[in-house]
DSSP file (Angstrom, degrees, kcal/mol; ACC not computed):
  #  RESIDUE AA STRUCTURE BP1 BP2  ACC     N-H-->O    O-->H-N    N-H-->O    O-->H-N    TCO  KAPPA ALPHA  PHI   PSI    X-CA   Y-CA   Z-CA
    1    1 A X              0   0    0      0, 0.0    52,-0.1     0, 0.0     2,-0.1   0.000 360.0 360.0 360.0 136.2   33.6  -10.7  209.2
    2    2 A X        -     0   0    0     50,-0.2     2,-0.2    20,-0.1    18,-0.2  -0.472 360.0-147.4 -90.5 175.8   33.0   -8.8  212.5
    3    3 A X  E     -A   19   0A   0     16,-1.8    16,-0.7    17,-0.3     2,-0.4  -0.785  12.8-124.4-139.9 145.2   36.1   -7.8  214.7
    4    4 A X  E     -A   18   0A   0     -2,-0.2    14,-0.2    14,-0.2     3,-0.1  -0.880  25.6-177.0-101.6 161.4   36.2   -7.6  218.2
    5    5 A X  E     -     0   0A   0     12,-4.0   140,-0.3     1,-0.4     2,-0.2   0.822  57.3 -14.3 -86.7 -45.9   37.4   -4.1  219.7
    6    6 A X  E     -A   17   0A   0     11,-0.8    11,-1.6   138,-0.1     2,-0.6  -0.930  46.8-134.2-170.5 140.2   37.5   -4.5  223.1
    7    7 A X  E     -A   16   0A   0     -2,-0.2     2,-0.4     9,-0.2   134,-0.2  -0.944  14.6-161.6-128.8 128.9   36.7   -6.2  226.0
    8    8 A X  E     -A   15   0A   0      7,-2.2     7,-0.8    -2,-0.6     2,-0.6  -0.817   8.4-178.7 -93.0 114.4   35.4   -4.7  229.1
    9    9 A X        +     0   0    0     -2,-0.4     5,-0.1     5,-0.2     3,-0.1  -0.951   6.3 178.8-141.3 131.3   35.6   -6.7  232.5
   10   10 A X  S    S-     0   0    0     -2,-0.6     2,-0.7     3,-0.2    -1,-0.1  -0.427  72.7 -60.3-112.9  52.2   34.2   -5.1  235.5
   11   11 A X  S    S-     0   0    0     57,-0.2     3,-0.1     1,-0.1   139,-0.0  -0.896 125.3 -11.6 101.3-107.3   34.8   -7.7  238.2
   12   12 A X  S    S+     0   0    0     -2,-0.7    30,-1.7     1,-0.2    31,-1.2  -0.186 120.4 101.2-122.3  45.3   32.7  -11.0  236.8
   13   13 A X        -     0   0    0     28,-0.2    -1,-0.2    29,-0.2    28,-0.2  -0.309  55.2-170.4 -99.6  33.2   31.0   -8.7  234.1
   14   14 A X        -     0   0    0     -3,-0.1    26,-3.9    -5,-0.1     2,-0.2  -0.306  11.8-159.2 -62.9 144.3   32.3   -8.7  230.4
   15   15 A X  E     -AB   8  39A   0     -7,-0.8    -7,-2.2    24,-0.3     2,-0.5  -0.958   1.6-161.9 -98.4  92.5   31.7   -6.7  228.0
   16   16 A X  E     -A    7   0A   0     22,-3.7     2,-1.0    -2,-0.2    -9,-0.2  -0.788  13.8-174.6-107.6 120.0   32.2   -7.7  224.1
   17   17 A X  E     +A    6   0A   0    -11,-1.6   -12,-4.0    -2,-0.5   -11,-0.8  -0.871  14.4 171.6-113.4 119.0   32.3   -4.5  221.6
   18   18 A X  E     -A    4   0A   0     -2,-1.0     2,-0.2   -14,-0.2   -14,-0.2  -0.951  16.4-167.0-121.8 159.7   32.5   -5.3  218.0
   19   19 A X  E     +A    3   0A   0    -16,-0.7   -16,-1.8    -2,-0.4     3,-0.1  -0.743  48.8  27.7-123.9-177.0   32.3   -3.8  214.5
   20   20 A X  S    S+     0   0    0     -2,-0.2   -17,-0.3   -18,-0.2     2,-0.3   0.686  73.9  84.5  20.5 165.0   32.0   -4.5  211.2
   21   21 A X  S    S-     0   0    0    -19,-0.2     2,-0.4     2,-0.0    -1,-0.1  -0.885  93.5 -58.8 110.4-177.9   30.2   -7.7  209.8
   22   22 A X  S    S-     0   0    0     -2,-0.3    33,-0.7     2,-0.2    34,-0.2  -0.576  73.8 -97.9-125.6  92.9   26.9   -7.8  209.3
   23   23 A X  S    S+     0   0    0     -2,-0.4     2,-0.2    31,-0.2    31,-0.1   0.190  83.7  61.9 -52.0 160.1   24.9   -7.2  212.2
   24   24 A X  S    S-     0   0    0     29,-0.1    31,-1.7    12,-0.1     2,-0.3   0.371  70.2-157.4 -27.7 160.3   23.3   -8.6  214.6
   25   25 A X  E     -C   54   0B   0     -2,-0.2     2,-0.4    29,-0.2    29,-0.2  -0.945  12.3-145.1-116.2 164.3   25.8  -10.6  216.4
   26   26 A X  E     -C   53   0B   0     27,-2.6    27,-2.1    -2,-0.3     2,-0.2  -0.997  13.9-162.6-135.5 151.5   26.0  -13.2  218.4
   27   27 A X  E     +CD  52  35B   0      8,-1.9     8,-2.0    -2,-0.4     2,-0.4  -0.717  10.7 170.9-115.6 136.3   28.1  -13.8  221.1
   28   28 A X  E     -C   51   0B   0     23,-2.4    23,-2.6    -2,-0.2     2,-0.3  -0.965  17.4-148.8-150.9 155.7   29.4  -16.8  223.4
   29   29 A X  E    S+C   50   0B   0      4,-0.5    21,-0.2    -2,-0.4     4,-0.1  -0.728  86.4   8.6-144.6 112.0   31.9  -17.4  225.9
   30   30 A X  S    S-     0   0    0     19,-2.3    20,-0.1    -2,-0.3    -1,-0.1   0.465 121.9 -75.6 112.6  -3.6   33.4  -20.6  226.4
   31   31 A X  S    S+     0   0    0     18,-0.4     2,-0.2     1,-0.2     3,-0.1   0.874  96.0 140.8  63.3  47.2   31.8  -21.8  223.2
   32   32 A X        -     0   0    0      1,-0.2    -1,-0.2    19,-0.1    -2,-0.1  -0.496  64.2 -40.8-108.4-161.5   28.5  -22.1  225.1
   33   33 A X        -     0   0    0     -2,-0.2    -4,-0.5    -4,-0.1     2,-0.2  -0.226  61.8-118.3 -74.0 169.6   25.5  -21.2  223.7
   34   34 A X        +     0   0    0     -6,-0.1     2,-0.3    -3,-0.1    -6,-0.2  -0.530  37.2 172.3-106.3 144.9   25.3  -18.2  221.5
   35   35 A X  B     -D   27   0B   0     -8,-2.0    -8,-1.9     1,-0.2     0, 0.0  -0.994  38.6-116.5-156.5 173.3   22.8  -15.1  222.8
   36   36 A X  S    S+     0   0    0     -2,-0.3    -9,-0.4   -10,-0.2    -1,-0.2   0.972  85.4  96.1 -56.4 -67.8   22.3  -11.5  221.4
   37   37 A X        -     0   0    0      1,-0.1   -10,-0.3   -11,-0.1    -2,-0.2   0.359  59.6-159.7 -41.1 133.9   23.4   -9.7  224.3
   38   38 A X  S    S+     0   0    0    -12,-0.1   -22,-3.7   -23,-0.0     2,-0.4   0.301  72.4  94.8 -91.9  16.7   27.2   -8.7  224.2
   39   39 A X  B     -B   15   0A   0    -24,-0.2     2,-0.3     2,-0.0   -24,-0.3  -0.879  55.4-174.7-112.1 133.5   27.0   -8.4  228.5
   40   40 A X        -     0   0    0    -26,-3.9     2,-0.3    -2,-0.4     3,-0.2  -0.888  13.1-171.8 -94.3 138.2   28.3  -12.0  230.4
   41   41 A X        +     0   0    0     -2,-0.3   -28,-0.2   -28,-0.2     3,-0.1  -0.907  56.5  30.7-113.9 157.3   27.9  -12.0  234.1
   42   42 A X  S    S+     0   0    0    -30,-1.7     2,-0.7    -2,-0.3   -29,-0.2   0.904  74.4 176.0  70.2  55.3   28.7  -13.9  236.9
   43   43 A X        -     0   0    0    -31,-1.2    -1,-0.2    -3,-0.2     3,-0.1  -0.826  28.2-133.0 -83.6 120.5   31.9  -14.9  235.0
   44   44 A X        -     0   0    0     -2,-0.7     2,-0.5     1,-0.1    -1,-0.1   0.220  36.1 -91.0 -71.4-161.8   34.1  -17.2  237.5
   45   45 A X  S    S+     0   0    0     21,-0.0     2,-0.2    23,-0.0    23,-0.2  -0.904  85.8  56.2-114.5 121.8   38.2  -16.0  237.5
   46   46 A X  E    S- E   0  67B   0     21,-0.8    21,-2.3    -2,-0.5    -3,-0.0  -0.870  90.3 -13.8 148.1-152.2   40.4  -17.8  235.0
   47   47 A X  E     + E   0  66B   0     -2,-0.2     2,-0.3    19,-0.2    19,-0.2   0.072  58.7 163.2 -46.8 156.1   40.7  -18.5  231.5
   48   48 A X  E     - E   0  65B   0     17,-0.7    17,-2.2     2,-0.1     2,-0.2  -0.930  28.9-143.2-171.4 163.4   38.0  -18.0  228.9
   49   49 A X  E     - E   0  64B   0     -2,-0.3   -19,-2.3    15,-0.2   -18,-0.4  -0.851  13.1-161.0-125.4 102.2   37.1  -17.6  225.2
   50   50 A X  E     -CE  29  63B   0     13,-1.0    13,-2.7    -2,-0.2     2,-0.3  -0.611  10.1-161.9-110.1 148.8   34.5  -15.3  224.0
   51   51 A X  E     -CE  28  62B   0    -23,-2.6   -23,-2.4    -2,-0.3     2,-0.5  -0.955   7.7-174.0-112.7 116.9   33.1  -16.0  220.4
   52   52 A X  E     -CE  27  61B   0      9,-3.0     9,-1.1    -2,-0.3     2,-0.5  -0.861   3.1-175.2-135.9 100.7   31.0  -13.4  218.0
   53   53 A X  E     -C   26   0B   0    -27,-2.1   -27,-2.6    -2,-0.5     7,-0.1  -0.816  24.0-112.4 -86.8 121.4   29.8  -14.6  215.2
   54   54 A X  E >   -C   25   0B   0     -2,-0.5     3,-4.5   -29,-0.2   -29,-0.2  -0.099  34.9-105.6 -48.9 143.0   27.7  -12.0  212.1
   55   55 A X  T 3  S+     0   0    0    -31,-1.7   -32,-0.1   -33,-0.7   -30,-0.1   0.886 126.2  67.7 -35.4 -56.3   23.7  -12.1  211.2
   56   56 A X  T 3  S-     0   0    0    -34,-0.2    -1,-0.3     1,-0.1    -2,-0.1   0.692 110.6-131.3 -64.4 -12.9   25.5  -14.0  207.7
   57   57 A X    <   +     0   0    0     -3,-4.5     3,-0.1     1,-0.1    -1,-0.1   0.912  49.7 161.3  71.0  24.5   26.4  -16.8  210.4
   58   58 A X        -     0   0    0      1,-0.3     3,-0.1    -4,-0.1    -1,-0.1  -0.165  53.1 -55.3 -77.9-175.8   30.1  -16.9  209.1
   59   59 A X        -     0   0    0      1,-0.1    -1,-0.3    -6,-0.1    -5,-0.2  -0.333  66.7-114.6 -64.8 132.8   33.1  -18.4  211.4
   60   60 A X        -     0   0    0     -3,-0.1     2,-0.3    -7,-0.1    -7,-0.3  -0.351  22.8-133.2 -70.5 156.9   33.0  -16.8  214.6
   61   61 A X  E     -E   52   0B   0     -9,-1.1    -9,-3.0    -2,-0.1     2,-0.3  -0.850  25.4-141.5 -97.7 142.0   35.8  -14.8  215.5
   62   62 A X  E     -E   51   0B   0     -2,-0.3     2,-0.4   -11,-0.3   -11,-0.2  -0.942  19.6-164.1-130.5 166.0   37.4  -15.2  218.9
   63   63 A X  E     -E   50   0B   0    -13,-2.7   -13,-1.0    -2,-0.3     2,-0.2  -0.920  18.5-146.2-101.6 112.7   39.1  -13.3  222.0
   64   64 A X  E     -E   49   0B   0     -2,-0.4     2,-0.3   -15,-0.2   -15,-0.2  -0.672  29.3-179.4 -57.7 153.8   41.1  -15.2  224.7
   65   65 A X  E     -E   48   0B   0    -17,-2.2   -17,-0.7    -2,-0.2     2,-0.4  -0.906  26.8-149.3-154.7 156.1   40.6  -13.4  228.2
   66   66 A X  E     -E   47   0B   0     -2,-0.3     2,-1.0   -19,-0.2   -19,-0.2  -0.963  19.4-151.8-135.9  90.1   41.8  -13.9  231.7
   67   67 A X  E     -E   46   0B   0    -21,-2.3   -21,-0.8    -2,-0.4     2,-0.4  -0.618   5.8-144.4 -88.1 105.0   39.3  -12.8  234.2
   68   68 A X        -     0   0    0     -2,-1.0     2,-0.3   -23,-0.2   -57,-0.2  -0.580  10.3-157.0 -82.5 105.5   40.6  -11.5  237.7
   69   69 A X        -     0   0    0     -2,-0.4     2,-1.9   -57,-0.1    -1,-0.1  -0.654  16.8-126.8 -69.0 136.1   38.5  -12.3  240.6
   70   70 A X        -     0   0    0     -2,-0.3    17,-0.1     2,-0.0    -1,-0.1  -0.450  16.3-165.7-116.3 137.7   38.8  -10.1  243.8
   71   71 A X        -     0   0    0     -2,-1.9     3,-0.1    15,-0.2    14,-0.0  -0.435   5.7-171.8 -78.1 156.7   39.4  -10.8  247.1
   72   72 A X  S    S+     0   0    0      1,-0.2    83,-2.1    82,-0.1     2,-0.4  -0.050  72.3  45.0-138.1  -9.6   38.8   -8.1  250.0
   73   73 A X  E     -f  155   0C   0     81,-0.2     2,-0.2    80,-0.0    -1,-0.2  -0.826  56.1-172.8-151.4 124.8   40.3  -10.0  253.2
   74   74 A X  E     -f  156   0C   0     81,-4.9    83,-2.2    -2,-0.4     2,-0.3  -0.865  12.0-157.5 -95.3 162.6   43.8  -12.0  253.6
   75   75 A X        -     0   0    0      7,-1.7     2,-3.1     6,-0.3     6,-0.3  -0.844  12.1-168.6-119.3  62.7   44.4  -14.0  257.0
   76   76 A X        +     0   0    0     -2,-0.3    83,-0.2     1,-0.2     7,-0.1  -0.342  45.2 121.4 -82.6  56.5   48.4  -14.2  256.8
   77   77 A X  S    S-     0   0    0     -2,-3.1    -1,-0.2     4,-0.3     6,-0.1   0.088  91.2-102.3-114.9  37.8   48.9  -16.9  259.9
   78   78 A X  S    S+     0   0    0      5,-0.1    -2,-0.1     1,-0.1     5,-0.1   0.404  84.3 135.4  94.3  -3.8   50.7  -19.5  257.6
   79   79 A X        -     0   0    0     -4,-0.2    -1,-0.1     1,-0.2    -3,-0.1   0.488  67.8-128.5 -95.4  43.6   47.3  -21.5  257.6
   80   80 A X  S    S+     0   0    0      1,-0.1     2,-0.3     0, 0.0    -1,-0.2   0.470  77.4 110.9  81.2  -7.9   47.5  -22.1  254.0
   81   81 A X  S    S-     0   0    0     -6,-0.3    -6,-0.3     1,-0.1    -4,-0.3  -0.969 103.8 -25.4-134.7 105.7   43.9  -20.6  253.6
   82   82 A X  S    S+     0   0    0     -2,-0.3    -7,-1.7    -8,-0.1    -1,-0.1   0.946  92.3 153.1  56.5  55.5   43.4  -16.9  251.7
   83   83 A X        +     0   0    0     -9,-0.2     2,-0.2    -7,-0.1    -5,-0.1   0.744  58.7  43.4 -32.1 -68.9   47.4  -16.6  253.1
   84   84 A X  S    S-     0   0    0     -9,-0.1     2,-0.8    -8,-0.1    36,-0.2  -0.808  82.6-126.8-116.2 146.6   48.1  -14.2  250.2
   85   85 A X  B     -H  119   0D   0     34,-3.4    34,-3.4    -2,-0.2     2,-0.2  -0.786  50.6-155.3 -89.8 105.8   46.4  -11.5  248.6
   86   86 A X        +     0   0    0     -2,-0.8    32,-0.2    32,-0.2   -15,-0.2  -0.572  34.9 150.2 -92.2 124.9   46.9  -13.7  244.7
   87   87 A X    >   +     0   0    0     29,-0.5     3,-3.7    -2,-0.2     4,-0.2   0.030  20.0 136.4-109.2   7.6   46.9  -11.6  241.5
   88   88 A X  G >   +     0   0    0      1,-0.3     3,-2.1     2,-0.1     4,-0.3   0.685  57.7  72.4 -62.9   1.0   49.0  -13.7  239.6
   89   89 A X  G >  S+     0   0    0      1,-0.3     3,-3.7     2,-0.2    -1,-0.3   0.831  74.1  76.5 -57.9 -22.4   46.9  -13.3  236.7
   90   90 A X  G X  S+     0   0    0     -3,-3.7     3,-2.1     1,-0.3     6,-0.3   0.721  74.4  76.9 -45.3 -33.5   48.0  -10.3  236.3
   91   91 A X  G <  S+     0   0    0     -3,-2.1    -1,-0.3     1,-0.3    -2,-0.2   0.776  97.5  54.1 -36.6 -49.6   51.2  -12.0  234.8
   92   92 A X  G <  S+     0   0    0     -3,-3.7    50,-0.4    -4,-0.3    -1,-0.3   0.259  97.1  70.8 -88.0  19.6   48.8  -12.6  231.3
   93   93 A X  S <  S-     0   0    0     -3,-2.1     3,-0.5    48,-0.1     2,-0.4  -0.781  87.3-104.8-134.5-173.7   47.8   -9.5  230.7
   94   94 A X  S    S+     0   0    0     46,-2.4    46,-0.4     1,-0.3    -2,-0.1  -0.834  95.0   5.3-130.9 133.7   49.9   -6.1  229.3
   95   95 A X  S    S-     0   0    0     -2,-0.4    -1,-0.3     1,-0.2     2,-0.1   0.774  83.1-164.2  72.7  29.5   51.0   -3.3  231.5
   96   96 A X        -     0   0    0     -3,-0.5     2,-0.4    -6,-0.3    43,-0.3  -0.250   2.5-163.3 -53.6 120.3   49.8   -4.9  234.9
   97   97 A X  E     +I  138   0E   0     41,-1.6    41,-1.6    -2,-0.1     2,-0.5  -0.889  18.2 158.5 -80.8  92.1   49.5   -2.5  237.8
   98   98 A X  E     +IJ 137 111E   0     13,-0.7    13,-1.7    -2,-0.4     2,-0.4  -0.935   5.7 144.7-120.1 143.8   49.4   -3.5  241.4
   99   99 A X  E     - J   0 110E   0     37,-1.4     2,-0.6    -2,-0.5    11,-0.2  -0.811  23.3-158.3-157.2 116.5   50.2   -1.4  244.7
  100  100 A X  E     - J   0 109E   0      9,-0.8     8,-2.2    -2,-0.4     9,-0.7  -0.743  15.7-165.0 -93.3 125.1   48.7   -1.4  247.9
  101  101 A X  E     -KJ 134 107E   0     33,-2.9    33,-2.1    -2,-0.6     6,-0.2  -0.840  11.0-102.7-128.5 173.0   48.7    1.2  250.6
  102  102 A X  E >>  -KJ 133 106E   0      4,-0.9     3,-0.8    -2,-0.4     4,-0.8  -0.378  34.6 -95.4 -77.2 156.3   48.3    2.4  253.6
  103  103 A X  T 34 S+     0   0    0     29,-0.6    -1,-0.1     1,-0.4    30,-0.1   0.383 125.4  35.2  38.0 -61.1   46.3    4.3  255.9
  104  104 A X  T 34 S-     0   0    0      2,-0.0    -1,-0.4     0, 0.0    -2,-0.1  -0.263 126.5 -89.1-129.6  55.1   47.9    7.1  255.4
  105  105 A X  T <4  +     0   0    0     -3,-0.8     2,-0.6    -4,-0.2    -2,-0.2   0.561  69.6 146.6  50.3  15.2   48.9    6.9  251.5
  106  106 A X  E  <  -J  102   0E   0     -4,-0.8    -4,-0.9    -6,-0.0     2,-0.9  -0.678  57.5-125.5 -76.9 119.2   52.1    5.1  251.6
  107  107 A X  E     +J  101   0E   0     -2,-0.6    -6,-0.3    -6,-0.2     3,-0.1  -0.336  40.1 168.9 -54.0 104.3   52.8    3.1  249.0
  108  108 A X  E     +     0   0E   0     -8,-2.2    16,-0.4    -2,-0.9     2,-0.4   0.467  67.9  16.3-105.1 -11.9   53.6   -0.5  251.2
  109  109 A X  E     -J  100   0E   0     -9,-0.7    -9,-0.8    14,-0.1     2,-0.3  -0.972  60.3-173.1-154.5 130.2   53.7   -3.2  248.2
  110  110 A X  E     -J   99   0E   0     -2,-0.4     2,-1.1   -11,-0.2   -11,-0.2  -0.954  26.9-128.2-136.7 125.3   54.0   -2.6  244.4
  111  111 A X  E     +J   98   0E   0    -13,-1.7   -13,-0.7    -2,-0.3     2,-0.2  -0.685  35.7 148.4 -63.6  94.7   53.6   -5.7  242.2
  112  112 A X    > > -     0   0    0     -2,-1.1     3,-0.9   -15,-0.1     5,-0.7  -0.706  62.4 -72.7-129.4 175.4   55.9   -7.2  239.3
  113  113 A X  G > 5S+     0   0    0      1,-0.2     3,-0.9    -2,-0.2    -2,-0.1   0.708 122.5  54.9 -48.3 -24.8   57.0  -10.3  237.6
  114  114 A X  G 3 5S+     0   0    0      1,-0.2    -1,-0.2     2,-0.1    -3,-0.1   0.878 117.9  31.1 -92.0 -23.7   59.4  -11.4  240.8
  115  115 A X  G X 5S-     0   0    0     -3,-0.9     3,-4.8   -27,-0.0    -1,-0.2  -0.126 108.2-129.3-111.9  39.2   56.6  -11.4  243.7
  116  116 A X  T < 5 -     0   0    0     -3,-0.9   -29,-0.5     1,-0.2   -25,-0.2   0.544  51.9 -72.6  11.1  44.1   54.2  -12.4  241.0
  117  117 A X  T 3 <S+     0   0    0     -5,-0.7     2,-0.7     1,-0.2    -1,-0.2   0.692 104.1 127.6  48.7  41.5   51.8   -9.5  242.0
  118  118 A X    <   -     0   0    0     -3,-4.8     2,-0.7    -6,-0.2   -32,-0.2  -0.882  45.2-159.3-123.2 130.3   50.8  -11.7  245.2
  119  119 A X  B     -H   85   0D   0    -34,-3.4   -34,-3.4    -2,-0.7   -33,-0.1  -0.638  10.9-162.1-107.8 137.3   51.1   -9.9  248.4
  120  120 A X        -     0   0    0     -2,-0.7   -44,-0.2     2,-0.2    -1,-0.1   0.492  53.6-100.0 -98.9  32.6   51.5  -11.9  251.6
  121  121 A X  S    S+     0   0    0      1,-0.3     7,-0.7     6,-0.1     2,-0.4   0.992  82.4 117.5  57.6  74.6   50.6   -9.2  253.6
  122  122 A X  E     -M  127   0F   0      5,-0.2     2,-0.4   -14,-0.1    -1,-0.3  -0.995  45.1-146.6-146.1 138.7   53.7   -7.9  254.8
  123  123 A X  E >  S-M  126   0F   0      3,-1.0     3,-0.7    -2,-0.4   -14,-0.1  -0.932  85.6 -13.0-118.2 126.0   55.8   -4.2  254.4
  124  124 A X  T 3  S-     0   0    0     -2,-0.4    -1,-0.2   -16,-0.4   -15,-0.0   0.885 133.4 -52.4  76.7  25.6   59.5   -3.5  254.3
  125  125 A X  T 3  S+     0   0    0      1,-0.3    -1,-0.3    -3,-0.1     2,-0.3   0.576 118.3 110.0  89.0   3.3   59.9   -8.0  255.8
  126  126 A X  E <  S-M  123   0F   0     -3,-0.7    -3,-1.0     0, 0.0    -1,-0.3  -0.713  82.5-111.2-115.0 165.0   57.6   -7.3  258.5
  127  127 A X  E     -M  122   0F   0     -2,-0.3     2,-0.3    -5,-0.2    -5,-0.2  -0.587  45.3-126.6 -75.9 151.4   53.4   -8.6  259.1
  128  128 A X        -     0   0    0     -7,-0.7    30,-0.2     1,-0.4     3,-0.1  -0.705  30.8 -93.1 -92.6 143.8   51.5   -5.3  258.6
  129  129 A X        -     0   0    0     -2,-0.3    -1,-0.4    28,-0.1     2,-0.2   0.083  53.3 -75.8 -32.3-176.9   49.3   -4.5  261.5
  130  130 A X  S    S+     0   0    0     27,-0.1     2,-0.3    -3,-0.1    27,-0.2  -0.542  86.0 111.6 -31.3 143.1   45.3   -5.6  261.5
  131  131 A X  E    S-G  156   0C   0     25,-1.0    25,-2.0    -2,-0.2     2,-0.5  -0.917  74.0 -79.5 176.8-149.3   43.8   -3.1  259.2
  132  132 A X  E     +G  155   0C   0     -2,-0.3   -29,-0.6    23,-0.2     2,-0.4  -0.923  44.3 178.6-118.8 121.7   42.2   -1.8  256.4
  133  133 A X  E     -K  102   0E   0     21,-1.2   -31,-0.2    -2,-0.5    21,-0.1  -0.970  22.2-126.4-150.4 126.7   44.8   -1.1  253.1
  134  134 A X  E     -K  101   0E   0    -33,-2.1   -33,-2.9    -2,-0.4    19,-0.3  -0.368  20.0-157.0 -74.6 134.2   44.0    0.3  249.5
  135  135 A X  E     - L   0 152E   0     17,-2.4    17,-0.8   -35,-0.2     2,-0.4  -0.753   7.4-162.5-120.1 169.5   44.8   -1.3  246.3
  136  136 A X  E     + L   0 151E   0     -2,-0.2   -37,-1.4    15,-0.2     2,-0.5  -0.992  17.6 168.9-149.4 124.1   45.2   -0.1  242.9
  137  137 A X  E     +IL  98 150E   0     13,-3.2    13,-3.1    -2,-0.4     2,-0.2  -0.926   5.2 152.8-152.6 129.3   45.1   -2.3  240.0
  138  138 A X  E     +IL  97 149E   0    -41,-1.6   -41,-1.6    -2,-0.5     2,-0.2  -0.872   6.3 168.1-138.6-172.6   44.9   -1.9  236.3
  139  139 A X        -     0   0    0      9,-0.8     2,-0.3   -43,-0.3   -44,-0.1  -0.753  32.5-124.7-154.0-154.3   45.9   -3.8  232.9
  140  140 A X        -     0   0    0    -46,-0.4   -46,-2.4    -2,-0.2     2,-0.5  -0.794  35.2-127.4-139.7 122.0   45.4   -3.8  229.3
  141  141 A X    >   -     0   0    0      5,-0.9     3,-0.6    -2,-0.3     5,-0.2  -0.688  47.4 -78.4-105.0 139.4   44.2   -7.1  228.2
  142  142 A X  T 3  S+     0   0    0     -2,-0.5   -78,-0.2   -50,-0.4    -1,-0.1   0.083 112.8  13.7 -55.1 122.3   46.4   -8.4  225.4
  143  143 A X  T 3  S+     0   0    0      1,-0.3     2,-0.3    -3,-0.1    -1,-0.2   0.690 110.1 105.3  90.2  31.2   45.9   -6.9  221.7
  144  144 A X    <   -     0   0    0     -3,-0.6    -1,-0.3     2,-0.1   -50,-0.1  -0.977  61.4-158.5-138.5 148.3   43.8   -4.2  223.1
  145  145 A X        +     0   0    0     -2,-0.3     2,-0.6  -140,-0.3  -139,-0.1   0.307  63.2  99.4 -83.5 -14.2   44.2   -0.7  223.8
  146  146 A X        -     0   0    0     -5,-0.2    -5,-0.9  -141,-0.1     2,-0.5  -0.864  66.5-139.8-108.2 113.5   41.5    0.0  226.6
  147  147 A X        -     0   0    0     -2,-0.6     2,-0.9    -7,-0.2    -7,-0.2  -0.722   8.4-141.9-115.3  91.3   43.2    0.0  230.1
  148  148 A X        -     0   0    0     -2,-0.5    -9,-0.8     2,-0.0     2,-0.4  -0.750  23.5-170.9 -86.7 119.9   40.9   -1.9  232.9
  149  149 A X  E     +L  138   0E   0     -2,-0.9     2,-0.5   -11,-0.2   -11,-0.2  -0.881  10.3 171.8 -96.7 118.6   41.2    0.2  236.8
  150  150 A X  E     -L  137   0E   0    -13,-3.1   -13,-3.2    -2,-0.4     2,-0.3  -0.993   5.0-179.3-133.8 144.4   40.0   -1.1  239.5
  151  151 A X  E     +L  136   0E   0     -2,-0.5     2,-0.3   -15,-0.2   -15,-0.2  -0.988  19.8 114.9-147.0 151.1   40.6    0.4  243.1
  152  152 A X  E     -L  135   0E   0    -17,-0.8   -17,-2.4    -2,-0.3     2,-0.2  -0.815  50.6 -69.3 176.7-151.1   39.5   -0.6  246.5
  153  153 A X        -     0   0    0    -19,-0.3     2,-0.3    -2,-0.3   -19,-0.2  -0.716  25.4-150.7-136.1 169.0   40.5   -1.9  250.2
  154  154 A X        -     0   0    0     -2,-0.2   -21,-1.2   -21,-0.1     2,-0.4  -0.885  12.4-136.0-150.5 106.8   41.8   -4.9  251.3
  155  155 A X  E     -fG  73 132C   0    -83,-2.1   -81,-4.9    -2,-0.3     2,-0.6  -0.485  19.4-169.0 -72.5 115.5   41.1   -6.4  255.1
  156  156 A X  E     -fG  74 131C   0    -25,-2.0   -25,-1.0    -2,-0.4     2,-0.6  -0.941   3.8-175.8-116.1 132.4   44.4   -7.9  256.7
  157  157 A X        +     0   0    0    -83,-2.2     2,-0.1    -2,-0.6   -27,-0.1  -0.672   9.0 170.7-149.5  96.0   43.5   -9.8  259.8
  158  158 A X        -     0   0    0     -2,-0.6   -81,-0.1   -30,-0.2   -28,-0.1  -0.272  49.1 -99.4 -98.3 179.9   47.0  -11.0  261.5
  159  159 A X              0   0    0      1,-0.2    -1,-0.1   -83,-0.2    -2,-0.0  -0.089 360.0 360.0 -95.2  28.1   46.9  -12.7  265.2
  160  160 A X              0   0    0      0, 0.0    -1,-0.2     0, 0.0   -31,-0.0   0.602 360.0 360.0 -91.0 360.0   48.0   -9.4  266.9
């Protein structure tokens, strides 16, 4: 029976690594149709279940995963539309990291279970200026050891 190791997600990119079994495998996500390749793309953000079944065709073994789409621009004028910058997924997964800063490498926002790692684009109670602010984000996705980083900017574009 093959094992999965690890699962790799690079934005809407997963990655399924398994061993032992008897190879090939095949692989699904979502209990869709089964294909060689261990690469999914274009995976939307939310819930998912990836599936690998051995060349002997035994019961597949499966993964749950929670795949975090990312956003690049909030618009924090109360109208209810991309408000907040939303991470709560982060919530399902082990060892979440998020912290955004500024400009000039101050750390302005750091993420945890009480502001459920969604930032409404404000530092210290106040609207941050218009600008350009760096994020830092990792996890561990649960029963695995392999530690996903992603870093990158973030557009705030308030009504000053």
């Amino acid at each position: 029976m093959p094992t999965i190791t690890n699962i790799e997600s690079k934005g809407s990119t997963i990655t399924v690594n398994v061993t032992g079994g008897n190879p090939p495998y095949q692989y699904a996500i979502d209990n869709n149709n089964y294909q060689s390749s261990n690469v999914f793309t274009n995976v939307k953000g939310g819930d998912h279940i990836v599936y690998v079944k051995s060349a002997d065709n035994c019961d597949p073994v499966s993964a749950t995963i929670n795949v975090i789409e990312l956003y690049n621009v909030i618009t924090p004028n109360g109208d209810g539309v991309n408000d907040v910058l939303n991470y709560s997924a982060l919530l399902k997964k082990e060892e979440p990291v998020l912290q955004i800063y500024d400009r000039y490498g101050k750390l302005i926002f750091a993420g945890d279970k009480n502001n459920r790692y969604s930032w409404d684009g404000k530092a210290f109670g106040r609207e941050v200026s218009t600008g350009t602010f760096w994020y830092i984000m990792k996890w561990k996705e649960p029963g695995f050891a392999t530690v996903t980083e992603y870093s990158g900017w973030v557009l705030v574009k308030n009504r000053d």
